[in-house]
C-alpha positions as CSV (number, residue, x, y, z in Angstrom):
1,X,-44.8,-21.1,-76.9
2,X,-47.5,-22.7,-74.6
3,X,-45.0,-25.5,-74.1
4,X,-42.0,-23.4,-73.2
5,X,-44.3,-21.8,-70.5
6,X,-45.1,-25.8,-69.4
7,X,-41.4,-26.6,-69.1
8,X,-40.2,-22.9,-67.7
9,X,-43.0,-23.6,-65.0
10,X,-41.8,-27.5,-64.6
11,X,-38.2,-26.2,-64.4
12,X,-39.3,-23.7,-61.7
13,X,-40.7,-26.4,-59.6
14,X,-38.6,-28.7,-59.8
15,X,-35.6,-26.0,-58.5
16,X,-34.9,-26.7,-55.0
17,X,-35.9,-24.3,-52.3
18,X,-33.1,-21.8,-51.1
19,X,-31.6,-22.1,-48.0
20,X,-31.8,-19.1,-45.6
21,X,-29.7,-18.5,-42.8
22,X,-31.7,-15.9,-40.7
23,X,-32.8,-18.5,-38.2
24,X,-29.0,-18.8,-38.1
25,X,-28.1,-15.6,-37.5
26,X,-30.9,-15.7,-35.3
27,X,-29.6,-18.3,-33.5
28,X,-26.3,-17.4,-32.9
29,X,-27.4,-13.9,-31.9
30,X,-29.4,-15.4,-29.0
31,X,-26.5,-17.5,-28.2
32,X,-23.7,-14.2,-27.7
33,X,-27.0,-12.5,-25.9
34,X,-27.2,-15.4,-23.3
35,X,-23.4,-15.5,-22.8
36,X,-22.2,-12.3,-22.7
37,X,-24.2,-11.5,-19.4
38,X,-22.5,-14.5,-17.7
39,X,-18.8,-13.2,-18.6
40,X,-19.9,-9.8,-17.1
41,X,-21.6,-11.0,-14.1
42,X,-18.0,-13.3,-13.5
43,X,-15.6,-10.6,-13.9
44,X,-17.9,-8.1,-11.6
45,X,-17.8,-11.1,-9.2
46,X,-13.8,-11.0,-9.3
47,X,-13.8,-7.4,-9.0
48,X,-15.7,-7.1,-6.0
49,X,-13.5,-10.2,-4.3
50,X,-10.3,-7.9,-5.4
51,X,-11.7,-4.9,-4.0
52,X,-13.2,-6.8,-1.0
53,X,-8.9,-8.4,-0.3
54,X,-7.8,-5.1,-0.8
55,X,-9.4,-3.1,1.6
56,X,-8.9,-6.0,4.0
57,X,-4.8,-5.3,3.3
58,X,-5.7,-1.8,3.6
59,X,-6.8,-2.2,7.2
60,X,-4.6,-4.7,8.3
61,X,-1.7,-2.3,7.2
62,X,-3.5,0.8,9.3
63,X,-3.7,-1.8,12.6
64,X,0.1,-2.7,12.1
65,X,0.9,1.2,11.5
66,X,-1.2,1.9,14.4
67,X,0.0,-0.6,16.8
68,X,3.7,0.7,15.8
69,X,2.6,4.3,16.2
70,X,1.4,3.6,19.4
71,X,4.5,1.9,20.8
72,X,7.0,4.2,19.5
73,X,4.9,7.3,21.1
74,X,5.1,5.3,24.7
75,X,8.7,4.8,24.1
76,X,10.3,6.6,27.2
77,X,12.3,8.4,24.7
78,X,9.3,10.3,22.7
79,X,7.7,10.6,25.7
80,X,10.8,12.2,27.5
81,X,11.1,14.8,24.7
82,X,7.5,15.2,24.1
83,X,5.2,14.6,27.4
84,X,7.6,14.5,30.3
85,X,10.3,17.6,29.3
86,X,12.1,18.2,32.1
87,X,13.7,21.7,31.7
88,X,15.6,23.8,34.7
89,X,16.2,20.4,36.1
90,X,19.4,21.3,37.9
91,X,17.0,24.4,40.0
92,X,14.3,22.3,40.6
93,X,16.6,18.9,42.1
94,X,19.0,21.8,43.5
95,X,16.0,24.0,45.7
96,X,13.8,20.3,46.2
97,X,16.9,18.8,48.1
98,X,17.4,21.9,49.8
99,X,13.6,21.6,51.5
100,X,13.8,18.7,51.8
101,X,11.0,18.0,48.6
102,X,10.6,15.1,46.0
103,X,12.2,16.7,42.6
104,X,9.4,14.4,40.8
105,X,6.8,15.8,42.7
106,X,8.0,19.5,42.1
107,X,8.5,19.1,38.0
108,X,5.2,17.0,38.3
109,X,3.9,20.2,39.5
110,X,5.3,22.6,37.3
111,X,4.1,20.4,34.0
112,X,0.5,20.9,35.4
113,X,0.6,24.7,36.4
114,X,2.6,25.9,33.8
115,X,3.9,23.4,31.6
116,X,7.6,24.8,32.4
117,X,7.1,28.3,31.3
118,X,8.3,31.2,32.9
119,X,6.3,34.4,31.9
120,X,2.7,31.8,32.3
121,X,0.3,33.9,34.1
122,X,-3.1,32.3,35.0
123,X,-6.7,34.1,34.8
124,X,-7.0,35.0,38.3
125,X,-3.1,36.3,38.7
126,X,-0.8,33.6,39.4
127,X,2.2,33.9,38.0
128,X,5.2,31.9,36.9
129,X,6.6,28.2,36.4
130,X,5.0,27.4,40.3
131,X,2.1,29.7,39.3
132,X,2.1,31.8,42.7
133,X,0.0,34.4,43.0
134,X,1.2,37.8,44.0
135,X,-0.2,38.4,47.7
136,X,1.4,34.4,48.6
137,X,4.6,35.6,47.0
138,X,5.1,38.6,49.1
139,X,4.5,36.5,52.3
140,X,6.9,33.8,51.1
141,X,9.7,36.4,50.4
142,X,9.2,37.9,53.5
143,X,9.5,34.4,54.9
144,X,12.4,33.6,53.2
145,X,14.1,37.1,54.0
146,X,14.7,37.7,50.2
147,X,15.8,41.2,49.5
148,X,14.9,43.5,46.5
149,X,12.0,41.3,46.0
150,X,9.4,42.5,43.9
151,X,6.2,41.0,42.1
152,X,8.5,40.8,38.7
153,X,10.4,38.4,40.1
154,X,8.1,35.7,39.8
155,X,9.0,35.6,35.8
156,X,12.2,34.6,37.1
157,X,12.7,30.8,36.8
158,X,15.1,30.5,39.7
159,X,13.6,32.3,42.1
160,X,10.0,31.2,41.0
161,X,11.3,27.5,41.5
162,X,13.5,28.3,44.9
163,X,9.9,30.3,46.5
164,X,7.6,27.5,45.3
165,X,9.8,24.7,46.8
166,X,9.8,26.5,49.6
167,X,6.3,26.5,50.0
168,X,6.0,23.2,49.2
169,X,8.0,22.4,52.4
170,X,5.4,24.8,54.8
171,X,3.0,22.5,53.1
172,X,4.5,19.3,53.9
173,X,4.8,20.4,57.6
174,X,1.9,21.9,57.9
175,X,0.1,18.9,56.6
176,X,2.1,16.4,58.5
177,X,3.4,14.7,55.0
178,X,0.1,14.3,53.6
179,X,0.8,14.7,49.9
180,X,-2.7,14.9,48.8
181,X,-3.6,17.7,51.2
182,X,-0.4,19.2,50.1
183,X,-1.7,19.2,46.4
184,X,-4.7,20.3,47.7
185,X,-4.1,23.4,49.5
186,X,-1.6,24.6,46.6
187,X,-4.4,24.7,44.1
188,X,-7.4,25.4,45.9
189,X,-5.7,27.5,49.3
190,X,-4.8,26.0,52.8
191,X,-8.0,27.5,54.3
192,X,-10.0,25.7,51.5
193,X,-8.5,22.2,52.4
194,X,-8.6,23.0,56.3
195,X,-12.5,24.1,55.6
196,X,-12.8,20.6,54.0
197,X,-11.0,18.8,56.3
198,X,-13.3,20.1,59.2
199,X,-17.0,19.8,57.0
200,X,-15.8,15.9,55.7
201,X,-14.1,14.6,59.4
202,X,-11.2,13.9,57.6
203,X,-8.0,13.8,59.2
204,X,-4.3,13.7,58.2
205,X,-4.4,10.2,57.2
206,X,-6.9,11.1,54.3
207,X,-5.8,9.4,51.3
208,X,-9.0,9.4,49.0
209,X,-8.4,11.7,46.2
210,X,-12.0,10.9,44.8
211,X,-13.5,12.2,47.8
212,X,-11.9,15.5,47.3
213,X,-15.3,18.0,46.9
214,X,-14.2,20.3,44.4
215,X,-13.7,18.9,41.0
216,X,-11.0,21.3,40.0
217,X,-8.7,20.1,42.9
218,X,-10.0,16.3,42.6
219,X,-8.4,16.1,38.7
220,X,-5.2,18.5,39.9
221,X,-4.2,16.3,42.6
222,X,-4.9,12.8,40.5
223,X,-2.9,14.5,37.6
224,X,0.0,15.9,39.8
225,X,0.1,12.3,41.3
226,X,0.2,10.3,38.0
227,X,2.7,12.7,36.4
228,X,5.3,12.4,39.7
229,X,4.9,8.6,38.9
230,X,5.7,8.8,35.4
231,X,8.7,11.0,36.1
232,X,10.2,9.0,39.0
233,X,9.9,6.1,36.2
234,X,11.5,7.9,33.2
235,X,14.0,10.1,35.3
236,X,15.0,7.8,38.4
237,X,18.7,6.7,36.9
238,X,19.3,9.5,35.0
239,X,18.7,12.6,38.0
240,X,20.8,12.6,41.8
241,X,18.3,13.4,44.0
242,X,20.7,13.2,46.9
243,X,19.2,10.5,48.0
């Protein structure tokens, strides 16, 4: 018995060792921990490149859509049927050539006091496409010699049209072809502009429409101006000004 125990214990030591593969395992564990940050750190890399291209693409494309937006609305035919309408064009040439008035400048005026609509009235009373006020329309019928006149026919575009180009002409005369006193004294009055004419020394060679005191007239007259310019460029070969 005591030598089975001697050769079971002999036996026993002389058995080699078992293997273990935990520091295996362990190894290879460490290994996928070290990697696997480096694949996600690459493919969030590429991701924000992709993003960063795309949103360039995106913005070049809004530049070109821009740039193309902006040339077709300063295409003279958008801005003909959009900006620079010209409706009632045969009354307005028609009663311009008649005294002796620049069509452009007239429909440069109507777009700014009424933006071609007959039955416009303004907050203090003017009324019409040429935006005359009552009392001025009286004294321009009478003028005129128009019968059955009466303040309702101021919604009429015709006659609206014939009584403003009319006094467009007293204008003219009165101030010796000066077209920015002419602007002038139809927004703001004749006595205003002869009140400013006096206070400033100005005479009728003025020609400064930045020097114009009341701020209200000053942006009239420099919109009136720039709009006649853009309609004698779109209109000039397409409207007989008898001329």
């Amino acid at each position: 018995m005591a030598e089975k125990k001697k050769q079971a214990k002999k036996d026993k030591q002389e058995m080699p060792a078992r293997e273990t593969t935990k520091p295996e395992k362990a190894g290879r564990r460490r290994v996928k921990r070290v990697r696997r940050p480096v694949k996600r750190k690459n493919a969030n890399a590429e991701q924000k490149a992709s993003s960063r291209r795309m949103w360039v693409y995106v913005l070049l494309l809004l530049v070109v859509l821009s740039f193309a937006g902006w040339r077709l609305w300063r295409s003279d035919a958008v801005q003909m049927r959009f900006v620079y309408m010209w409706p009632y064009q045969n009354e307005i040439v028609t009663y311009a050539r008649r005294n002796n008035i620049d069509p452009f400048l007239v429909a440069a005026v109507i777009k700014n006091e009424s933006e071609f609509k007959p039955g416009a009235v303004s907050p203090v009373g003017a009324i019409g496409m040429m935006q005359i006020m009552p009392e001025t329309g009286e004294w321009i019928a009478k003028q005129m010699g128009l019968d059955n006149y009466s303040i309702h026919s101021l919604y009429n575009p015709g006659v609206n049209i014939r009584m403003g180009c009319w006094y467009l002409s007293e204008l003219k005369y009165e101030f010796k072809d000066n077209l920015l006193l002419m602007m002038m004294a139809y927004n703001a009055g004749r006595g205003n502009t002869h009140g400013w004419m006096n206070a400033n020394g100005w005479d009728y060679n003025f020609g400064e429409t930045k020097a114009i005191p009341y701020p209200e007239s000053r942006n009239y007259v420099a919109s009136v101006l720039r709009d006649r310019d853009e309609y004698y460029r779109l209109y000039k070969d397409k409207v007989d000004t008898g001329k």
